[in-house]
NUTORGU-57837 format. One record per residue (C-alpha): residue in three letters; x negated, y, z negated. Coordinates in steps of 0.05 Angstrom, whole numbers, padded with zeros to 5 digits, always signed. Layout:
// NUTORGU-57837
ALAXYZ ...
//
This chain:
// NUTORGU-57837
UNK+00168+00445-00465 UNK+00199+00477-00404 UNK+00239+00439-00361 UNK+00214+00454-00281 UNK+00267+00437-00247 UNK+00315+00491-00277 UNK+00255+00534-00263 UNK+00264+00507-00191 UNK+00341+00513-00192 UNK+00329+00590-00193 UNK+00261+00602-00151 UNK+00285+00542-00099 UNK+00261+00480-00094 UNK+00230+00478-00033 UNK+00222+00555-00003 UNK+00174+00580+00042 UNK+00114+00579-00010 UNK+00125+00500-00024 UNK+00123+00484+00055 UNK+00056+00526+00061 UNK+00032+00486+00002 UNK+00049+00417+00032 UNK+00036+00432+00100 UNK-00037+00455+00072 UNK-00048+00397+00020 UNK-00015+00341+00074 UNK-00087+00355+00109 UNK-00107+00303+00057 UNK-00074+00246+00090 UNK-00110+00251+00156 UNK-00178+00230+00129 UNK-00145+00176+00093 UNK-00106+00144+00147 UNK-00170+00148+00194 UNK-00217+00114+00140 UNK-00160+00064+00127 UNK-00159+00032+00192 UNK-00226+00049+00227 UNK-00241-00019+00230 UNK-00190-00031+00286 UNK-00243+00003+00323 UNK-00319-00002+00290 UNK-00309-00076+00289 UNK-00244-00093+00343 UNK-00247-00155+00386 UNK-00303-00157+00437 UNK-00321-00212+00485 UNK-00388-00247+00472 UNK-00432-00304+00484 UNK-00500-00337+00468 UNK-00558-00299+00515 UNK-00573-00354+00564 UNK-00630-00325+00607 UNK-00643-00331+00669 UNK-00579-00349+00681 UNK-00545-00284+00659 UNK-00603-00255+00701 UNK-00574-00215+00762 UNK-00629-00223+00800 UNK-00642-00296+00789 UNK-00571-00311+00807 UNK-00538-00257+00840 UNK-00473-00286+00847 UNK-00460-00304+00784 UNK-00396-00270+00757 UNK-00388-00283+00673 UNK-00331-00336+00685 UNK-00381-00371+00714 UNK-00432-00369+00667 UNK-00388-00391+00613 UNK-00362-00455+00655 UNK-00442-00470+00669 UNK-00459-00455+00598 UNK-00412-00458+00543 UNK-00378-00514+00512 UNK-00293-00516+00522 UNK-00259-00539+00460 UNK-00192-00533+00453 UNK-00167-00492+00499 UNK-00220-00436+00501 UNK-00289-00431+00507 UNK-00334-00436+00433 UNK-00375-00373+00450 UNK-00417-00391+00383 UNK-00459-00447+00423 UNK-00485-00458+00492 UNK-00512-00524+00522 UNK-00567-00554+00498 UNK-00612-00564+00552 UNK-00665-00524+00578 UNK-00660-00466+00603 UNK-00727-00453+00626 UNK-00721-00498+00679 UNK-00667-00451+00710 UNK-00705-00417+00773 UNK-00647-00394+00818 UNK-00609-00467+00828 UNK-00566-00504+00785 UNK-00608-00568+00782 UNK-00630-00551+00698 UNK-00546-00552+00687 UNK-00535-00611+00639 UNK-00461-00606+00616 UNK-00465-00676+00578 UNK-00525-00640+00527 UNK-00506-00631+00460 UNK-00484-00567+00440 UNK-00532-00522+00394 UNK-00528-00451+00359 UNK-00548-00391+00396 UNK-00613-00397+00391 UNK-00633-00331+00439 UNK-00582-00288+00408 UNK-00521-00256+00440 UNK-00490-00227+00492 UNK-00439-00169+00480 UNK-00385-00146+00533 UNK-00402-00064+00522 UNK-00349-00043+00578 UNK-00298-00021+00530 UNK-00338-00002+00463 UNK-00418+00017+00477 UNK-00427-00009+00400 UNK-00396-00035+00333 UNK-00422-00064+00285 UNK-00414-00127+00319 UNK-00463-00111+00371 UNK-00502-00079+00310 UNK-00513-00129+00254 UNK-00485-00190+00291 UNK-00425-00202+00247 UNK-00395-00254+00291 UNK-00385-00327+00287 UNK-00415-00351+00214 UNK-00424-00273+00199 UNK-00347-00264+00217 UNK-00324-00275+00144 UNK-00376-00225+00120 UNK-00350-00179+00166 UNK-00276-00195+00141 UNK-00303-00186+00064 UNK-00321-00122+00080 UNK-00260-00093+00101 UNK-00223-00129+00034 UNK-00282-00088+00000 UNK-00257-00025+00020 UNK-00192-00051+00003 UNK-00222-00060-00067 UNK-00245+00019-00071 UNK-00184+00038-00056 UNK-00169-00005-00116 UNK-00221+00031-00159 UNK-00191+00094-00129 UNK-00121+00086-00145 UNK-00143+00065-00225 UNK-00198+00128-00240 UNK-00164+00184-00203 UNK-00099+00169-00227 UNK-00127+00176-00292 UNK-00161+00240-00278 UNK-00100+00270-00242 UNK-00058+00260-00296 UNK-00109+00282-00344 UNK-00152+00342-00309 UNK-00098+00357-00263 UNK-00083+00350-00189 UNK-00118+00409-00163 UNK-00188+00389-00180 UNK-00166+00316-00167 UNK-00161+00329-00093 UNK-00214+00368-00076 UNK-00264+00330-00111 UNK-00238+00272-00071 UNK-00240+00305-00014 UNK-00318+00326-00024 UNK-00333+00248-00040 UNK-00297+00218+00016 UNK-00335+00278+00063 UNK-00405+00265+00033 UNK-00399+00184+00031 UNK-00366+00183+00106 UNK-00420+00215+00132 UNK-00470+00171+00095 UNK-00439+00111+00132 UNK-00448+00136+00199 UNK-00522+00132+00188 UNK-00522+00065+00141 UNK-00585+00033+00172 UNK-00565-00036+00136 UNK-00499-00066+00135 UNK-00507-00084+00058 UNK-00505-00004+00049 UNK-00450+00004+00102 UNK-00415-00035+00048 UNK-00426-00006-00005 UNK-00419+00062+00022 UNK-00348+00049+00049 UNK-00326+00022-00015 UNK-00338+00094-00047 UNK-00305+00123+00029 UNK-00243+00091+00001 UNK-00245+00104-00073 UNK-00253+00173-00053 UNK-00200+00179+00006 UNK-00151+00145-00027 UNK-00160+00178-00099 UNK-00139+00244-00056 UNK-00092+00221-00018 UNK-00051+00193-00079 UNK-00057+00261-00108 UNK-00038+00294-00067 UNK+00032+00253-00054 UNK+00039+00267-00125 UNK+00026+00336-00124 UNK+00080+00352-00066 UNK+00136+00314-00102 UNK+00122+00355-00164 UNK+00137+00420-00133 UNK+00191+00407-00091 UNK+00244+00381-00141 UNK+00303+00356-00110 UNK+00273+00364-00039 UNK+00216+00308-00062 UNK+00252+00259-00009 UNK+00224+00297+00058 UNK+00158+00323+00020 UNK+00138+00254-00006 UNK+00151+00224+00058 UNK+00116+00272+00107 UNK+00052+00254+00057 UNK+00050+00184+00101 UNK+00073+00220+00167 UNK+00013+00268+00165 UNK-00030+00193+00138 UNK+00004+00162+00203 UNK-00024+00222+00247 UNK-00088+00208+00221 UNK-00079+00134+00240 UNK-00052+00159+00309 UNK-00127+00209+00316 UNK-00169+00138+00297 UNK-00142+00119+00377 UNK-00158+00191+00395 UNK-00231+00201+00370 UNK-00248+00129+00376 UNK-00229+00133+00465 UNK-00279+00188+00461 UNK-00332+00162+00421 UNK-00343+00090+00434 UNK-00413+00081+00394 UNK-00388+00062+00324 UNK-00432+00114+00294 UNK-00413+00171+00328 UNK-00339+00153+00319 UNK-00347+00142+00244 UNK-00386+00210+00241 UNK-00327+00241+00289 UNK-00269+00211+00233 UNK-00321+00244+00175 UNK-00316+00309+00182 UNK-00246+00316+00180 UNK-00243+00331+00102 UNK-00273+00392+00117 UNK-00216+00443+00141 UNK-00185+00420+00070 UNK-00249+00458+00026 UNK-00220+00519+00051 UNK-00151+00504+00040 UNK-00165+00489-00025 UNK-00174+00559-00054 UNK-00099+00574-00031 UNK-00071+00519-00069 UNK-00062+00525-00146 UNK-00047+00467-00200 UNK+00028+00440-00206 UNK+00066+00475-00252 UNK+00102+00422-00273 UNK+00035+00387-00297 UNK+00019+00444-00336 UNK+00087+00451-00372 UNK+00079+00373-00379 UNK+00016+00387-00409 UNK+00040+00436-00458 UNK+00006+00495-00418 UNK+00073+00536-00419 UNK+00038+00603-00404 UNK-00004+00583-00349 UNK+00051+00533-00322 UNK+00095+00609-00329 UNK+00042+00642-00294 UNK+00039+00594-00227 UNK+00119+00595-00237 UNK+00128+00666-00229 UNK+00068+00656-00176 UNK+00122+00613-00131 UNK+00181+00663-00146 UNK+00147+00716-00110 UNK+00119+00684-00051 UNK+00194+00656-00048 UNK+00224+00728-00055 UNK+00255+00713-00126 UNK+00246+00740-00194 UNK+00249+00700-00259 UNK+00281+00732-00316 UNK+00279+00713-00387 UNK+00343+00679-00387 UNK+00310+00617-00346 UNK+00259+00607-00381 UNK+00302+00601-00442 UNK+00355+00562-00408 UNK+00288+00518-00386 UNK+00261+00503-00452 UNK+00274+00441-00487 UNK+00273+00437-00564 UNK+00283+00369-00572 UNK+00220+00332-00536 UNK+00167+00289-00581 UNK+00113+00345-00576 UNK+00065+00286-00598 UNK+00077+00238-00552 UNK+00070+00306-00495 UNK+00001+00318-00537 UNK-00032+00248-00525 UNK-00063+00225-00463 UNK-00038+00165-00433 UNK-00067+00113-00404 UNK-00047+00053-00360 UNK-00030+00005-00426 UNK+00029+00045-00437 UNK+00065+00036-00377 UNK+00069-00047-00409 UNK+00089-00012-00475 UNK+00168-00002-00473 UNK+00206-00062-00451 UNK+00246-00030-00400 UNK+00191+00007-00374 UNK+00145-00057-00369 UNK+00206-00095-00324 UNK+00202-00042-00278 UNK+00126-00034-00267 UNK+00122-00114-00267 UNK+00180-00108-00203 UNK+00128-00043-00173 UNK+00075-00081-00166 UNK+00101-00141-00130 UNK+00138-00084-00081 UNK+00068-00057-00072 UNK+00034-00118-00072 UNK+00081-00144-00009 UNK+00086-00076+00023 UNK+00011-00074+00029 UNK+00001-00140+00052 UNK+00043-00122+00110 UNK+00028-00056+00130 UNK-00048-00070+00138 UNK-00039-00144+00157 UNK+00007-00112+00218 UNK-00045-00051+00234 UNK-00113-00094+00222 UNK-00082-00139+00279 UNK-00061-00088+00326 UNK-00128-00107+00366 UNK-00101-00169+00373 UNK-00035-00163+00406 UNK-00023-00154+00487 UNK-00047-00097+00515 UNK-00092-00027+00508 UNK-00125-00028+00440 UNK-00116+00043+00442 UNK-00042+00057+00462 UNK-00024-00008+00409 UNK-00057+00033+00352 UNK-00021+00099+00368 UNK+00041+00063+00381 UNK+00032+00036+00321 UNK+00025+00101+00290 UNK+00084+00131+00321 UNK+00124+00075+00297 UNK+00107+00085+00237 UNK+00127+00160+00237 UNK+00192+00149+00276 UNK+00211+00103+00207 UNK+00188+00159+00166 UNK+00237+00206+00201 UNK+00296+00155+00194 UNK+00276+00150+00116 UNK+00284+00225+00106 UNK+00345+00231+00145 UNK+00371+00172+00109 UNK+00336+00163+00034 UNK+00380+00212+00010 UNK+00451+00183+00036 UNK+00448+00116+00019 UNK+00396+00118-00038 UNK+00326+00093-00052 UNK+00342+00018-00073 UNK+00389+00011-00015 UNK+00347+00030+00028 UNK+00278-00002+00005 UNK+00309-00072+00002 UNK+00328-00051+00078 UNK+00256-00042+00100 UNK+00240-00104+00067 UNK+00285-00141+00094 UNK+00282-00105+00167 UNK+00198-00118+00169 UNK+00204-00183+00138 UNK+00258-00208+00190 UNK+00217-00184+00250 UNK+00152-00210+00220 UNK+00186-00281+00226 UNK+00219-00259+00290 UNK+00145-00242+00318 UNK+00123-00300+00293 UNK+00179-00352+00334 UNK+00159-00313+00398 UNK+00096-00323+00388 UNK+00106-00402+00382 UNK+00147-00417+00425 UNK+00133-00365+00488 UNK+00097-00423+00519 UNK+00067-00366+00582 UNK+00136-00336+00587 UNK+00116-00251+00590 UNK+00179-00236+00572 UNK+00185-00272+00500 UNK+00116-00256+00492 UNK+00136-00179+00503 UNK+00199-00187+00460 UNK+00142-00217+00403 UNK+00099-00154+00414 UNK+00163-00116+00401 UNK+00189-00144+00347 UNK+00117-00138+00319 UNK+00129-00058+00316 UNK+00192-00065+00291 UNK+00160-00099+00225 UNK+00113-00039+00232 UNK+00170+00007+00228 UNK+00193-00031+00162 UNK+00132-00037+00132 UNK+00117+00036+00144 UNK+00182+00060+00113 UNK+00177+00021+00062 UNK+00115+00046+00039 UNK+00135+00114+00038 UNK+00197+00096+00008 UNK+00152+00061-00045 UNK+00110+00118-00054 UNK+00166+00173-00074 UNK+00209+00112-00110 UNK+00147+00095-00160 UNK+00133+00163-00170 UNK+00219+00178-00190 UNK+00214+00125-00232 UNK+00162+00143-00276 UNK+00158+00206-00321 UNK+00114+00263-00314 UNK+00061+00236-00371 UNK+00045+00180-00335 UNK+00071+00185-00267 UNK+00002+00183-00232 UNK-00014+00124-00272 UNK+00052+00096-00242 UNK+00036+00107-00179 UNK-00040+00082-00198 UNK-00018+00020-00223 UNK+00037+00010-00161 UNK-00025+00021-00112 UNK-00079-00018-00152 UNK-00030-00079-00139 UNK-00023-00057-00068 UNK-00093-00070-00061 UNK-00088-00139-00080 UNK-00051-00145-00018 UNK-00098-00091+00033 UNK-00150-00139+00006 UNK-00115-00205+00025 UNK-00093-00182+00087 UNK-00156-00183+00130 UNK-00171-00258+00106 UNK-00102-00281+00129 UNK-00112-00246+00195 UNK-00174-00280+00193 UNK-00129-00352+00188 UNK-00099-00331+00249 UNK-00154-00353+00289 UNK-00140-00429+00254 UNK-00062-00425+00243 UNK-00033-00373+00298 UNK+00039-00370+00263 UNK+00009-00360+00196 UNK+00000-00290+00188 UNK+00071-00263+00210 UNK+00100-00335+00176 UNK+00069-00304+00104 UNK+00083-00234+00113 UNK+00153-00236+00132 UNK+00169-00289+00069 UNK+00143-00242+00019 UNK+00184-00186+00057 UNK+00245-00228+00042 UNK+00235-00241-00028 UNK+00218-00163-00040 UNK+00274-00137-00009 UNK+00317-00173-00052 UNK+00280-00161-00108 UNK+00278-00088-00094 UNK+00357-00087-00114 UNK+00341-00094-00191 UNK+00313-00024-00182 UNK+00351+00038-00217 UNK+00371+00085-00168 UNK+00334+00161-00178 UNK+00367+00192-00118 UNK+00385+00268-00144 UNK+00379+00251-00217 UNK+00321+00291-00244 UNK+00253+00257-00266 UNK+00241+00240-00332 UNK+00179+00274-00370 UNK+00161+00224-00430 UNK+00169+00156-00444 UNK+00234+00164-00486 UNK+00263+00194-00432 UNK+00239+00143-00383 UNK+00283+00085-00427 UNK+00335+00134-00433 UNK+00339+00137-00354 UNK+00323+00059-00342 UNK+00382+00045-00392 UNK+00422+00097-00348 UNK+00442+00142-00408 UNK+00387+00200-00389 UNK+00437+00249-00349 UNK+00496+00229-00395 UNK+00463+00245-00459 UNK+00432+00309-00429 UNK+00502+00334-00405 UNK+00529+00322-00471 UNK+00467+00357-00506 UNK+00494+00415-00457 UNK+00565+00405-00490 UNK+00540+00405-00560 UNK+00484+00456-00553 UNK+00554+00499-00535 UNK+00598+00480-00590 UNK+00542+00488-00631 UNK+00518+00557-00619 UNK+00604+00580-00620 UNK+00616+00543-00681 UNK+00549+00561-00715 UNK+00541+00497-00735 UNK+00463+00499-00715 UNK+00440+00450-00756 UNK+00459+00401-00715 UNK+00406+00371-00685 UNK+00396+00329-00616 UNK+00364+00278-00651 UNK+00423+00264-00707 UNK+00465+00262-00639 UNK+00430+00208-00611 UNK+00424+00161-00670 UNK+00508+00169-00669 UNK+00505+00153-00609 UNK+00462+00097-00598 UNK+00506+00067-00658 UNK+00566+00077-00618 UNK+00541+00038-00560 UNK+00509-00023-00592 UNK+00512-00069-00530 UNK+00464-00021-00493 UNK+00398-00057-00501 UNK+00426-00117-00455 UNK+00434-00063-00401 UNK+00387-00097-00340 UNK+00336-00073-00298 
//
């Protein structure tokens, strides 16, 4: 098997060739950030109230203004007005004066539907299907059903990518999520709006993960800024949702508007070839070859014989390369299962808090437009201090910092939020330090993201990463129900996501640190690195590769170096996490 990053070593690992490729494939990550949180705006907070005519008739009482309305019609419990029942008396009696106004009637329902405040957004799906009041939990399942394709997602093309490749991965992701977006726009029944999202999301998100995957794979050691920009370019796409939905306020047309974006990436595709690394991982050395010396010359370099020798490792379980892997065997090893047990807990909380804190950004003070695309730029300004930072100090130093950093402010948030009591300036300072948990959650998922994908090696990395984001949707799925609580329990939300940020942070400490060691490619390997022997054993294959080949002792095998060693360490299996 042939070793890519030696290959990269001498073609570089991230020339001009690599950029072109990211910046090309990174057009994946729009659509997905713009699916992800389009319900910020096809279903975002809108005034409403029960129809009440003629007293919400202009012309029967033409000085009316809607605060009045709602003192003359709608029941006042608990501080606010229940905009879910009116009065119960009769309004038929209503012909201009106020003499039919019976405050003391019991309330009832709505029983002439609703009124919708269209001043801000023409139509949502509110407006369309009534998904308010007793409907409001439907509405909320809904968005944890997406939640749950992204789930589906994250399990079948992670399979696929690892075991067709990610070339074909990502643009037959990129055809579903265009063909199924589209669909949606037109969904004449919200049952089928449902469904069809779910699929939106399986699709979206199946590309998007490939294509993180696929620009760590060919940048080598320059992984850290390539993995990373894979969320900037999904943060821009969050940032457009403000953009396209300020210019399209009909639901439809903005859901058609955030469709169509796939489809610069169909011709992009036929620039971008198949990672090399997944072919030589796949015991494809000639085509792998072929796509190397493909990179070499659009980088200006040549690769000579010598590489590919010094590439080529003699000493990998060609059976274990030969078999196709599947998500069991990530549970398989014992070291191996610690760490993906720890990965999806990180995801699980890092989910949970990134869309909790974006699903809500029509809730906090202020332009829902500007919050979202502050939001957004946030969330890229973290992604900026992770690149110029991830590589200092270290993945798990710097993970258990975002943690920690969005967990803190999450509780922060949450103590303004109690105790402002009217004061603007404590309720500012709680709007602030609720994008400053943005800023950790956001860096923490793109520090999660290249992290999972380190960890794992190259036979099951995908899976890795499909198993890390199958657990984050547990928590993308919880989040809009706890948002949800908000409206029962105001300090709940930020209360639970910034305990779990806590606990994560810490937890992310047990972690090994990858930063420069090179990723392993099979499962041995993999314990090899978790026990923290991996780079030691392969410097001292180097060594004795050396002595062999000057002493012409080459029957000595890797493999009979190993055992001795293994026996010469026999405390090594207690080595932790």
């Amino acid at each position: 098997m042939i070793e890519f990053d030696i290959v990269l070593d001498k073609i570089g690992h991230l020339g001009r060739y690599q950029i072109m490729l990211c910046a090309l494939t990174y057009w994946l990550g729009i659509p997905s950030g713009l699916h992800n949180l389009a319900s910020v705006f096809y279903a975002p907070p809108i005034d409403y109230r029960c129809n009440v005519p003629p007293i919400d008739n202009a012309t029967v009482y033409p000085n009316l203004n809607e605060s009045d309305i709602l003192n003359l019609t709608t029941p006042y419990k608990s501080g606010k007005y229940d905009t879910c029942e009116r009065y119960g008396y009769d309004l038929s009696e209503c012909d201009g004066t106020f003499d039919c106004v019976n405050k003391s009637s019991p309330a009832i329902k709505c029983d002439m539907g609703y009124w919708f405040d269209t001043t801000e957004f023409t139509s949502t799906i509110d407006t369309t299907w009534g998904m308010i009041c007793d409907e409001k939990i439907i509405s909320t399942a809904v968005t944890a059903f997406y939640f749950a394709g992204m789930w589906a997602g994250a399990i079948v093309f992670g399979y696929t990518s690892d075991l067709y490749g990610r070339r074909i991965t990502m643009f037959l992701t990129n055809i579903g999520a265009l063909v199924f977006g589209i669909a949606t726009a037109f969904a004449p029944y919200f049952w089928l709006f449902a469904i069809l999202r779910f699929f939106v999301a399986m699709f979206s998100h199946g590309s998007f993960l490939s294509m993180t995957v696929y620009v760590i794979e060919i940048s080598g050691n320059k992984r850290t800024p390539t993995g990373i920009h894979a969320h900037t370019a999904f943060a821009v796409g969050y940032i457009l949702a403000s953009l396209f939905s300020y210019f399209l306020r009909d639901w439809r047309y903005f859901y058609l508007g955030i469709s169509l974006t796939p489809i610069p990436y169909i011709f992009f595709h036929f620039l971008v070839p198949e990672s090399p690394r997944w072919h030589f991982s796949n015991l494809r050395d000639d085509e792998g070859k072929e796509l190397s010396h493909k990179f070499a010359k659009h980088n200006k370099k040549e690769i000579h014989n010598d590489v590919w020798e010094e590439a080529e490792t003699g000493d990998v379980n060609k059976e274990s390369l030969e078999r196709k892997y599947a998500v069991t065997d990530l549970f398989k090893q014992p070291r191996m299962r610690l760490i993906t047990c720890n990965v999806m807990f990180s995801w699980f909380v890092i989910s949970l808090m990134y869309y909790g804190l974006s699903l809500n950004a029509g809730s906090l003070s202020g332009n829902i437009f500007l919050n979202n695309a502050l939001n957004g730029v946030m969330e890229i300004f973290g992604y900026f201090i992770v690149v110029a930072l991830m590589d200092r100090i270290g993945r798990r130093i710097l993970l258990s910092g975002a943690y920690l950093l969005g967990g803190c402010a999450c509780i922060g948030s949450m103590l303004c939020a109690q105790f402002a009591d009217g004061n603007q300036a404590v309720i500012t300072t709680g709007v602030t330090m609720a994008f400053i948990g943005k800023i950790g959650a956001g860096a923490g998922f793109g520090i999660i993201y290249n992290y999972t994908a380190e960890l794992y090696p190259t036979v099951v990395r995908v899976n890795g990463l499909g198993v890390g984001s199958m657990a984050a949707r547990w928590g993308s799925i919880l989040s809009p129900f706890v948002i949800l609580a908000q409206d029962y329990i105001p300090w709940f939300p930020s209360a639970l996501f910034g305990f779990f940020g806590i606990i994560a942070g810490f937890l992310a400490l047990l972690y090994p640190e990858t930063n420069k060691k090179r990723m392993p490619q099979t499962l041995e390997e993999a314990e090899l690195f978790y026990k923290g022997l991996l780079e030691e054993i392969n410097e001292e294959k180097d060594d004795l590769s050396d002595i062999s080949t000057v002493s012409g002792c080459e029957n000595v095998s890797y493999q009979d170096y190993e055992g001795e060693k293994n026996d010469a360490l026999p405390g090594i299996n207690s080595t932790k996490l």
